[in-house]
NUVOLUM-765830 format. One record per residue (C-alpha): z, x, y. Coordinates in Angstrom, 1 decimal. Example, Ala and Ser with C-alpha at 12.3 -4.5 7.8 and 13.67 -1.06 7.14 Angstrom:
2
ZAKOL; pz; px; py
ZAKOL; 7.8; 12.3; -4.5
ZAKOL; 7.1; 13.7; -1.1
***
This chain:
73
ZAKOL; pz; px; py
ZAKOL; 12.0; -17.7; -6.9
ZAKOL; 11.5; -15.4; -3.5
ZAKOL; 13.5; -12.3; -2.8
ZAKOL; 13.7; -13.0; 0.9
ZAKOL; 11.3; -9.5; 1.0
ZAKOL; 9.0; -10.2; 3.3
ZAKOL; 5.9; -8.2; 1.4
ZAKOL; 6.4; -7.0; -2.3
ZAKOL; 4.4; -3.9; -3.7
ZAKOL; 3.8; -3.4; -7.4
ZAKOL; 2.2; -0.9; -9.3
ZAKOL; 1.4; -0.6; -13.0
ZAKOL; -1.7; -0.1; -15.1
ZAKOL; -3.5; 1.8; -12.2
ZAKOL; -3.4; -1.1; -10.3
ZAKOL; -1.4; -1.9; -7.1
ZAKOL; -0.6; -5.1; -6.1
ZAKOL; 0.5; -6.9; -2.7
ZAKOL; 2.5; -10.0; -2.6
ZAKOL; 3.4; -12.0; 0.8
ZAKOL; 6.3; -14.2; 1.3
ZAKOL; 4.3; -17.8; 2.3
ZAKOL; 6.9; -20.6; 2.5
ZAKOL; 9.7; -19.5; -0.2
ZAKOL; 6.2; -18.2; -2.2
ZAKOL; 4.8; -15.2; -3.0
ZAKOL; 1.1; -15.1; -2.8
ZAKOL; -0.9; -12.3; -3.7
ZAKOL; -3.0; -10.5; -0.7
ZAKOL; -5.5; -8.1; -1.0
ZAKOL; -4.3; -6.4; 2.4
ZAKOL; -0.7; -5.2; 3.6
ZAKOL; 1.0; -7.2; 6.1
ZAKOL; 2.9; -4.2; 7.6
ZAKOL; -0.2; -2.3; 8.1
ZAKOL; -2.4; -5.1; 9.7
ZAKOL; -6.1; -4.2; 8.6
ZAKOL; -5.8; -0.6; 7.4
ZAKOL; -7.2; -0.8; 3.5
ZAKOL; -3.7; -0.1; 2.5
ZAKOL; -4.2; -0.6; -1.2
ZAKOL; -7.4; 1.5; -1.7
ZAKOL; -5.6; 4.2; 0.1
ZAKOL; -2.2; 3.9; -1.6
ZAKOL; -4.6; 4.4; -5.0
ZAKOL; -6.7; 7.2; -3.6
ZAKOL; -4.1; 9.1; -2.9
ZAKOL; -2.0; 8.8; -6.2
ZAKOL; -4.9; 10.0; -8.5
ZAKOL; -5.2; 12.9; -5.0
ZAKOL; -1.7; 13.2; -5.8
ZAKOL; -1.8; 14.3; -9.8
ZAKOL; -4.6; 17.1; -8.5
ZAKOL; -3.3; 18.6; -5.4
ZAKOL; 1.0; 17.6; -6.0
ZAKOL; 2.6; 15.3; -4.0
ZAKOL; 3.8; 16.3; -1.2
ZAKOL; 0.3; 17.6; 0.2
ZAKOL; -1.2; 13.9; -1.1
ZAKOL; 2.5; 12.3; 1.1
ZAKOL; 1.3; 14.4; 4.1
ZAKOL; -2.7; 14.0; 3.9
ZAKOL; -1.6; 9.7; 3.5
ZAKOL; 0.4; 9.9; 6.5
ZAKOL; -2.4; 11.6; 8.2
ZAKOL; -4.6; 8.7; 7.0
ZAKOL; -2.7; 6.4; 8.2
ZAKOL; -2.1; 7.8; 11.7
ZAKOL; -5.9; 8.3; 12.1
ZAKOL; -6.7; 4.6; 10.8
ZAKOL; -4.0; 3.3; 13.2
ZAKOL; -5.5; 5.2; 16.4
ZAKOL; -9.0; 3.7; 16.0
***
């Protein structure tokens, strides 16, 4: 049954997963919707294990950094 969500995240087990809304289905993707072809997932990951090293709010400012510098190219 869909949530009406347009994209679902889930993490668990190390392992984050991306689901898209398709027709009243929700089929996994490999890549974000919302963030086009940026490598959201490797990112999100990279940054949680950066996170448990450096704390998290330098690993929430070095992501959003990431992101803006992926998004300018």
């Amino acid at each position: 049954m869909a949530l009406g969500v347009p994209e679902i995240w889930c993490y668990g087990g190390g392992k984050l997963q991306v689901f898209v809304l398709n027709q009243a289905e929700y089929i996994e993707m490999q890549t974000s919707s919302t963030f086009g072809n940026l490598p959201v997932i490797e990112g999100i990951l990279q940054f949680l294990q950066f996170s448990l090293t450096e704390g998290s709010s330098t690993a929430r400012r070095a992501f959003r950094q990431w992101v803006r510098e992926a998004l300018a190219q």
